[in-house]
C-alpha positions in Angstrom: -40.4 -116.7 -12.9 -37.9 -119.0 -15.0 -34.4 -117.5 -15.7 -35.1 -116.6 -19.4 -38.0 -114.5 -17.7 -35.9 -112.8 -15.6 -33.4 -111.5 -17.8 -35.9 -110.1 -20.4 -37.4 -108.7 -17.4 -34.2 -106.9 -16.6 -33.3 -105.9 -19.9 -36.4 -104.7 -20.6 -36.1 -101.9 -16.9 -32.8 -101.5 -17.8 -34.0 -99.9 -21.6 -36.8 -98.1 -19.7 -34.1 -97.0 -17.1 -32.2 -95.4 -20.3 -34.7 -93.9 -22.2 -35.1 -91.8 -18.9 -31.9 -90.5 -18.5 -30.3 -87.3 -19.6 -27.8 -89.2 -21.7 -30.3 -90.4 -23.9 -31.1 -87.4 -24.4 -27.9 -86.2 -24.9 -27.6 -89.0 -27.8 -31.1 -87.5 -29.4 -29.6 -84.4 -29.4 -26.2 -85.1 -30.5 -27.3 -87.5 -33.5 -29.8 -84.5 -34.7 -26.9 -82.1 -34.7 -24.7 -84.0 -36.3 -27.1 -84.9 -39.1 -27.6 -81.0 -39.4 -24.1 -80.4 -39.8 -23.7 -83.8 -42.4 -26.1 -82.2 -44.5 -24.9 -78.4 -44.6 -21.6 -80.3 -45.4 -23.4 -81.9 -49.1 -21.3 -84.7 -47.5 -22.2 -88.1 -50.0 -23.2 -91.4 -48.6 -21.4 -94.6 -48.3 -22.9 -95.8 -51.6 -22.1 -92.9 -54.1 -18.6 -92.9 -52.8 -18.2 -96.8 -53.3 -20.1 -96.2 -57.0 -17.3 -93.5 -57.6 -14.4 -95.8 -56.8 -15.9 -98.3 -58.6 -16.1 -96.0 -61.8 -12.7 -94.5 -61.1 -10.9 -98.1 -60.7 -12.6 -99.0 -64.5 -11.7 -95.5 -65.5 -7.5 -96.3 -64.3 -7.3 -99.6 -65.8 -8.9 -98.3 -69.3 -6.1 -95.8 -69.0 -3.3 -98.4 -68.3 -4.9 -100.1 -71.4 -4.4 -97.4 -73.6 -0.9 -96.7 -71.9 0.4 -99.9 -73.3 -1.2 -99.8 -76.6 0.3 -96.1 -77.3 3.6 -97.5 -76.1 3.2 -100.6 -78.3 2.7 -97.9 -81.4 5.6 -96.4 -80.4 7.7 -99.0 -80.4 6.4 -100.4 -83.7 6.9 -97.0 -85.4 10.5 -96.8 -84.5 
């Protein structure tokens, strides 16, 4: 058996050697729990929050625009 061999060998009982133990059952457990709890929570995902601070950084600079055009009337009506 060549080294490369070997090692997948190994790699491949030591995932087998995992899958058996409690603590990957543990993990099963715990992911499916905290999924439940995600989801009771109406929690959004990574997208929709990036696609909201997307919209809200458009949303502050269109302010800031109209900011410094209501200041420019302003000053011009004075």
């Amino acid at each position: 058996m060549n080294p490369s061999e070997l090692i997948d060998d190994i790699v491949r009982r030591l995932g087998e050697l995992k899958a058996k133990t409690p603590a990957a059952d543990f993990e099963k457990n715990a992911r499916a729990l905290m999924s439940s709890l995600f989801a009771r929570m109406n929690l959004v995902t990574r997208e929709e929050f990036d696609a909201q601070v997307k919209v809200l950084a458009r949303t502050r600079e269109k302010l800031m625009e109209l900011e410094a055009r209501l200041a420019e009337r302003d000053k011009a009506g004075r």
